[in-house]
N, C-alpha and C positions, 0 to 999 in steps of 0.2 A: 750616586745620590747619598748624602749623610744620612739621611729619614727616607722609608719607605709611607708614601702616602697613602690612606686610607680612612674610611671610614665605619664606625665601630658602633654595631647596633644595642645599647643599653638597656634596652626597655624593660623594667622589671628586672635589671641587672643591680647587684648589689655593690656598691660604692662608696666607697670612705674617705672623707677629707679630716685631715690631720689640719688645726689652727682654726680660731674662732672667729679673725677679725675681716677687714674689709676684702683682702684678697681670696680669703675663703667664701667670703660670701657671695663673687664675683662665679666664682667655679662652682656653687653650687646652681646660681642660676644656669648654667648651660645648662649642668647635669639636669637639671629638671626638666628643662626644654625636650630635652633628650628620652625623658621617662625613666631616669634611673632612681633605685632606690637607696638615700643617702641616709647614711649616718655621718657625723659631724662628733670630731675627737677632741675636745680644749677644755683646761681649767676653767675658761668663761667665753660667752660669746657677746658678737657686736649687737647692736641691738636688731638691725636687719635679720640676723641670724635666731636671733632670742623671740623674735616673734613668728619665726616659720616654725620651728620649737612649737611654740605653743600651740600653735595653728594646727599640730601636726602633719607637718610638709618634710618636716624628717625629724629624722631620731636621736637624741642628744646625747651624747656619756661626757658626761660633767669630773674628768680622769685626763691623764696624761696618753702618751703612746703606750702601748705594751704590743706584742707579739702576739698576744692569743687573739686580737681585735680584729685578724684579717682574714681567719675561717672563716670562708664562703662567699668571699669579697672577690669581683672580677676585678676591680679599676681602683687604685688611690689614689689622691692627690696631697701631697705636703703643704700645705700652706703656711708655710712656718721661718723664720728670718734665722733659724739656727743651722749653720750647716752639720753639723755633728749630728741631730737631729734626724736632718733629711737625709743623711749617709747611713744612719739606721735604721730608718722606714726604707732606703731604699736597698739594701742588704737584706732587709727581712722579707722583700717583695720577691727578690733575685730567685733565695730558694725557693720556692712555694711557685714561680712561674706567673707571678703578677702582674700584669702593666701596672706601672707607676712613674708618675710624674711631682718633679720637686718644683715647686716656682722658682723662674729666676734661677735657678742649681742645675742646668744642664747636668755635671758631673754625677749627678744622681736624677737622672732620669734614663730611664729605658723609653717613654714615649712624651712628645712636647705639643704642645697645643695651638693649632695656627690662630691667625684674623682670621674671622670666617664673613661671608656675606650669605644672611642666609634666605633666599628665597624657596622655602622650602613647598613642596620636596627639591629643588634644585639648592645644592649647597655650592661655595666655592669657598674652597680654604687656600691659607698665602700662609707661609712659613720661608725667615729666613734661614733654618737648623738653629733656633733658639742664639741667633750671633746680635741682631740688630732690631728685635720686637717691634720699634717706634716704626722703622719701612717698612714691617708687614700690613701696621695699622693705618700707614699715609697711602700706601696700596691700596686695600680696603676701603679706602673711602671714595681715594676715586673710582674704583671698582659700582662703588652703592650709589655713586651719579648719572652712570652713564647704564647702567643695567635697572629698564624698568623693573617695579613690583610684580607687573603682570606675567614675566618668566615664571614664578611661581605657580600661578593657573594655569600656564600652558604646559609645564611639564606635567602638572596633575592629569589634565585633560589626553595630551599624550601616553602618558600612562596607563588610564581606562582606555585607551583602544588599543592598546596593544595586544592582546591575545585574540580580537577582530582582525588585525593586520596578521597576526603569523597563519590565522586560520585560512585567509583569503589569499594570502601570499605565499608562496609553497619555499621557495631560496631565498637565503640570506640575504644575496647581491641584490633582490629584487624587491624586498623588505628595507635595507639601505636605500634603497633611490627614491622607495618612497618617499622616506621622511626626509630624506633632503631637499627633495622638491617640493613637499609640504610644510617643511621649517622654512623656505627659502621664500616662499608664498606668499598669497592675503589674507592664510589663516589666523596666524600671530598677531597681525593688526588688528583683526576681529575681537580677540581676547584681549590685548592691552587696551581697546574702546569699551571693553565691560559688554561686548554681545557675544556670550558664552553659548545663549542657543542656537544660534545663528553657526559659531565656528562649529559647535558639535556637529549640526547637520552637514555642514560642509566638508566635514573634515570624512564624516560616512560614506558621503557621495562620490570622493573622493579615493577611498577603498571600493568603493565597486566600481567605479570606471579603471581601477588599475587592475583590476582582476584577471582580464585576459590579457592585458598589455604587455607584448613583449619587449622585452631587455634590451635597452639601447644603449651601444656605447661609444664610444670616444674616445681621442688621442687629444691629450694637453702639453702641448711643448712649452714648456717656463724656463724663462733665462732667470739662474737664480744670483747673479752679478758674480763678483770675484767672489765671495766667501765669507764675508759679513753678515751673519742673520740680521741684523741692523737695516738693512742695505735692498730687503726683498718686498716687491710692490704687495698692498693691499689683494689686490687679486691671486698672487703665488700661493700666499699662506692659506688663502680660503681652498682653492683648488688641495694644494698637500694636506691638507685633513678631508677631503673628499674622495680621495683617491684609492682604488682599490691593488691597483697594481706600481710598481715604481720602478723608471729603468733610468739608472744616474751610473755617471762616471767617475775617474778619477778627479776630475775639477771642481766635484759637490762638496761642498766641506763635510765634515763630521757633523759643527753644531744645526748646518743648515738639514741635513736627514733625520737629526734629532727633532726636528718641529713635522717631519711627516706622521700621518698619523700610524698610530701604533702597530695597530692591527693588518695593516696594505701589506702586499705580496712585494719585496725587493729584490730587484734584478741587478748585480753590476753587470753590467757593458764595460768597461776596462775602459779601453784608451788614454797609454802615456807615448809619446814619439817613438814610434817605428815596434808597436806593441800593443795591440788592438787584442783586448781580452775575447772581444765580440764581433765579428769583420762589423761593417756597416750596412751590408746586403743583409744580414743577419738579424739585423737590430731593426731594420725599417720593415722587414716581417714579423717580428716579433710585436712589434705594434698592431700589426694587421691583423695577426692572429689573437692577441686579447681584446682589442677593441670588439672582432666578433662575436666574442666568446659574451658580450654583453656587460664587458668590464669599462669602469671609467682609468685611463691609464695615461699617467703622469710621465712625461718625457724631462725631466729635471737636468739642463744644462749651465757649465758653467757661463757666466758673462750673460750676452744677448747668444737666442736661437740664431739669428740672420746674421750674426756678424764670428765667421769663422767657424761657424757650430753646426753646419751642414744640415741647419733647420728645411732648408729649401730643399735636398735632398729628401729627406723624410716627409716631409706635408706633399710631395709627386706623387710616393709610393703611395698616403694614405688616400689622393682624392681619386687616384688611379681607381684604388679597390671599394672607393665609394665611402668610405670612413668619415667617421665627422670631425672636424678637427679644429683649434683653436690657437692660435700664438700668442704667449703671456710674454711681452718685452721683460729686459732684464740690464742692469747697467752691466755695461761693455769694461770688459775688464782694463781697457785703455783707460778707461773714464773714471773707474776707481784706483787703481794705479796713481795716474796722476794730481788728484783730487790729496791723497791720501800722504802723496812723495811731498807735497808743494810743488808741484811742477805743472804749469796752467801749461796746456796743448796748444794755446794760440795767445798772442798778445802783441799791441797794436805796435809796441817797439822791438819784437822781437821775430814774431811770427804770424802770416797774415791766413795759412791753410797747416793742412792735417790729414797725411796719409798714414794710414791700416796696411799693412801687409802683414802677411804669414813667412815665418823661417824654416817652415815645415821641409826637410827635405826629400825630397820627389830624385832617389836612382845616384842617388849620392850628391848632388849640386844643388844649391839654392838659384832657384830659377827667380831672377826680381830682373822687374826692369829699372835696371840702374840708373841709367842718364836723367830719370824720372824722378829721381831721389834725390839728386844733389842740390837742391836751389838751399841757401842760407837761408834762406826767408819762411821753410816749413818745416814741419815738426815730423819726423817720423816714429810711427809704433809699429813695432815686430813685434806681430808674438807667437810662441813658440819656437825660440830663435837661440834659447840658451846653448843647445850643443852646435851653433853656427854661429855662435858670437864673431870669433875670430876673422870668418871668412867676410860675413856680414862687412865686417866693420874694413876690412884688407878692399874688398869691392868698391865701396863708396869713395874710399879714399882713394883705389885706383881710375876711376872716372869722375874724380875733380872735389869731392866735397873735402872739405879745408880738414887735415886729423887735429888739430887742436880743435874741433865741431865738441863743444861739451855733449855729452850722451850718459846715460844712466842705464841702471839697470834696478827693477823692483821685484822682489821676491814676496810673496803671501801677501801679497797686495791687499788692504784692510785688516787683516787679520793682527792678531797679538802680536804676531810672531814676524810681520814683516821687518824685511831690512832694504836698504839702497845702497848701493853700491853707484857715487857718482864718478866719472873719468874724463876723457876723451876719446874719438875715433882710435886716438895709438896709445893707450894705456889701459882701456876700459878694458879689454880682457884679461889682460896681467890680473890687475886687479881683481874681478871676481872670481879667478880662479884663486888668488889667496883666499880671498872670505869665502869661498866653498859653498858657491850661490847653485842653487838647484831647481828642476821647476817645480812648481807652477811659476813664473818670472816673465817678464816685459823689458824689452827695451826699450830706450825714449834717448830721440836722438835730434838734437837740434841745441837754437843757442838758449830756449826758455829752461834747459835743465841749468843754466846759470845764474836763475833765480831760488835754484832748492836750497840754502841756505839759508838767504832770507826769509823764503814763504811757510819753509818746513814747521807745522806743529804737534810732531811725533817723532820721539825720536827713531832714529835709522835703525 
């Protein structure tokens, strides 16, 4: 992160804006929203400014900058078009331990000021690190469409019961389920209709029917596709900010564990070919034992659960021991592979089916049924097949498929970082052994990979 985000309690905090005119005048109304108490630094002010002046809404000095101005001052703000200026207020803040902000002068600021939406007490601030202010505010807005006014009264109202909920609720984990069953609920509707008596009482009733109620938990297996935070169903993201525990593997990306939420318990499980951090006997107890334990616990898979990802394994063990359990599909990394290469899986002049197999090797040999594989007419995906490129590819051409068969290979499939490596059946491995392809990778094997050229719009 460029900024560490937070928020900064003012009230009856003393604060200084440096410039008299409209953009000072701008930051004085937050500050005041906020309850802090401003002085205002300029040879002259605008007139918005000159009548809170008067009003006594703050305190004027009719002076330039000086140094002695900032005893006792928590927060400045520069509002001033002079960088030399702002390099001086913001020098003079440095030593003394100041927060201070320059408008528009990144360079001299120590703290910058998002879009904010503010249903308060619920705030939401957007910052792009002071690079493109105009998207924090086209943010912002759509933000202030699609987020009723009434969040505001529901956090308030949340609020005042909360020290009723820690009281009645004895564990953390049990105190969490509440309020997400109760945010998830008819209460909020209650509140955005304006019947505030109505959700209070419900929301009481609520707290005492959960008082004895014990801790229920569950296992969520989420396909979270190839690797594209872009790319994760509406249901995934809700689920990984619910989540109290988290057991992901090597095929999760980075940016996608970055949206779980913060605070969950993270487990790796490992698993890269022939390297299993966590056996799988391991891992599908380990579900059984936190799901017990009264934890909601996210099973985070790369691709789809059901396709190669031994979801069906895991959901045996969990219905065995009676656990409650959920499948959140996921796109099949065949599916964004190819989406993402230009390479369609099936097409009416090229290919009319589409087999899935694993290159996983089982005791040294890839066990495929071959003769199953050669028709022209279909499209084959391996995956897990990089370190059996070779034989892969020696197999199909020794049981009939044509080696000039155009075939590909796709690495970080959606991600930034992907590359393709296109060949045929008798070159496709030369090749990616030069470009130094590694997994996570797919092959794609048929004559539609002789459309990547034309359909490709990313480069390789």
């Amino acid at each position: 992160m460029n900024y560490f985000p937070l928020f900064l309690n003012l009230h009856e905090q003393n604060c200084l804006i440096i410039g008299g005119g409209d953009v000072a005048a701008r930051k004085v109304r937050l500050l005041a929203a906020a309850g802090g108490k401003i002085t205002v630094v300029a040879p002259q002010l605008c007139e918005e400014l000159a009548s809170a002046a008067v009003a006594g809404k703050l305190i004027y000095l009719a002076a330039r900058f000086c140094e002695a101005q900032l005893q006792n001052v928590r927060l400045v703000i520069a509002a001033t078009n002079n960088e030399e200026v702002n390099r001086h207020i913001f020098e003079a803040c440095e030593a003394r331990g100041i927060l201070v902000n320059a408008v528009d002068d990144p360079a001299s600021c120590r703290f910058i000021t998002p879009a904010i939406v503010d249903r308060s007490p619920l705030m939401i601030a957007i910052s792009t690190s002071g690079g493109v202010p105009v998207l924090a505010r086209q943010l912002r807005t759509q933000l202030e469409a699609l987020i009723p006014h009434g969040y505001g009264d529901l956090a308030q109202m949340a609020a005042d019961f909360r020290d009723e909920v820690k009281n009645t609720l004895s564990s953390t984990d049990a105190r969490k389920q509440f309020w997400e069953k109760t945010l998830a609920g008819p209460i909020p509707d209650m509140v955005f209709a304006g019947q505030h008596a109505a959700a209070r009482q419900a929301l009481s009733d609520s707290i005492k029917a959960d008082a004895d109620a014990p801790l229920q938990g569950a296992v969520y297996l989420v396909g979270c596709g190839p690797g594209n935070p872009d790319l994760l169903t509406f249901r995934a993201l809700r689920l990984m900010q619910q989540a109290d525990v988290v057991l992901y593997d090597n095929l999760v990306s980075a940016p996608i564990l970055e949206m779980v939420r913060r605070d969950a318990e993270r487990v790796y499980v490992g698993k890269k070919s022939n390297n299993h951090a966590v056996p799988q006997e391991e891992i599908n107890q380990l579900l059984v034992r936190y799901a017990q334990q009264g934890k909601k616990v996210l099973r985070l898979k790369g691709g789809d659960p059901f396709i190669f990802g031994r979801g069906g394994e895991e959901i045996e063990e969990l219905a065995a021991a009676g656990i409650a359990f959920e499948v959140v599909p996921g796109i099949t990394s065949a599916a964004g592979a190819s989406c993402y290469a230009g390479i369609p899986l099936t097409h009416r002049d090229y290919a009319q089916s589409v087999t899935f197999v694993t290159g996983h090797r089982r005791d040294g040999e890839v066990e495929l049924d071959w003769p199953r594989l050669v028709s022209p007419t279909e499209t084959v995906v391996v995956y897990m097949g990089v370190a059996q490129l070779e034989k892969i590819c020696q197999q199909l051409i020794k049981h009939g498929r044509n080696p000039d068969t155009p075939a590909a290979m796709v690495e970080n499939a959606t991600l930034a970082k992907q590359r393709v490596v296109v060949g045929t059946l008798s070159n496709l491995p030369q090749r990616v052994a030069e470009r130094g392809i590694k997994p996570p990778a797919l092959i794609i094997i048929g004559e539609v990979v002789s459309l990547h050229d034309k359909l490709k719009w990313r480069e390789d």
